[in-house]
C-alpha positions, 0 to 999 in steps of 0.5 A, a space after each residue: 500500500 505504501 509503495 503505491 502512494 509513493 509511485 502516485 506522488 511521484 507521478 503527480 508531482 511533474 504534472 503538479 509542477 508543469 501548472 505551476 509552471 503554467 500559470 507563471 508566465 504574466 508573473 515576474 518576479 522582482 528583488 527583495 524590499 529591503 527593510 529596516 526596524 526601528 524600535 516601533 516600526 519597520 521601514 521598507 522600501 521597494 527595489 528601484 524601477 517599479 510603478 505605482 501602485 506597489 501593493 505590499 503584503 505583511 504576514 506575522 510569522 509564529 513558529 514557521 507559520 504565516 497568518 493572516 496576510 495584511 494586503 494594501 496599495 501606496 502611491 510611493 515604493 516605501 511603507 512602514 509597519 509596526 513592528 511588535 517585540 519578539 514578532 517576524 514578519 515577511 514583507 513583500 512588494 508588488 506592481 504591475 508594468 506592461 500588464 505583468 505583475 511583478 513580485 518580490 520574495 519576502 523580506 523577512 524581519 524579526 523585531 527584537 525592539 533594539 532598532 535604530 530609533 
């Protein structure tokens, strides 16, 4: 029984990928925010060259887990988040040009309240 799943798992995953694959091509993606903490806040800012409106998503990590995602747009490529002692967040960026959505991978801070400010 056990070597069966396994061959059905590994049949699955090409054709898993190949969607993935597929659903990829009005996606692409962009550098990493690069973020600051500060003792109240996190700062980011998007990489150069992207358009308005950037929207940005921020999660709250606990222990490897992701909440709920906060989701909102600004007119200039930078925000600020409030960041919580002991709390991870993982911060992205996005904007669309020429009808293609670019995204960044995750900037990933850990607020520990001893920032620059």
């Amino acid at each position: 029984m056990h070597t069966r799943f396994r061959i059905m798992a590994a049949g699955a995953a090409p054709i898993i990928g190949l969607l993935a694959f597929a659903a990829t091509p009005a996606m692409a993606s962009a550098p990493t925010p690069t973020c600051f903490e500060y003792t109240t806040y996190v700062a980011c800012s998007a990489a150069p060259g992207g358009a308005s409106p950037w929207t940005w998503t921020v999660e709250t990590v606990y222990d490897g887990t992701h909440g709920t995602p906060d989701v909102y747009t600004t007119t200039v490529p930078s925000t600020k988040v409030y960041c919580a002692h002991d709390t991870a967040y993982s911060i992205t960026s996005s904007y669309v040009a020429g009808g293609v959505t670019h995204t960044s991978s995750p900037a990933d801070i850990q607020c520990n309240g001893s920032g620059n400010e």
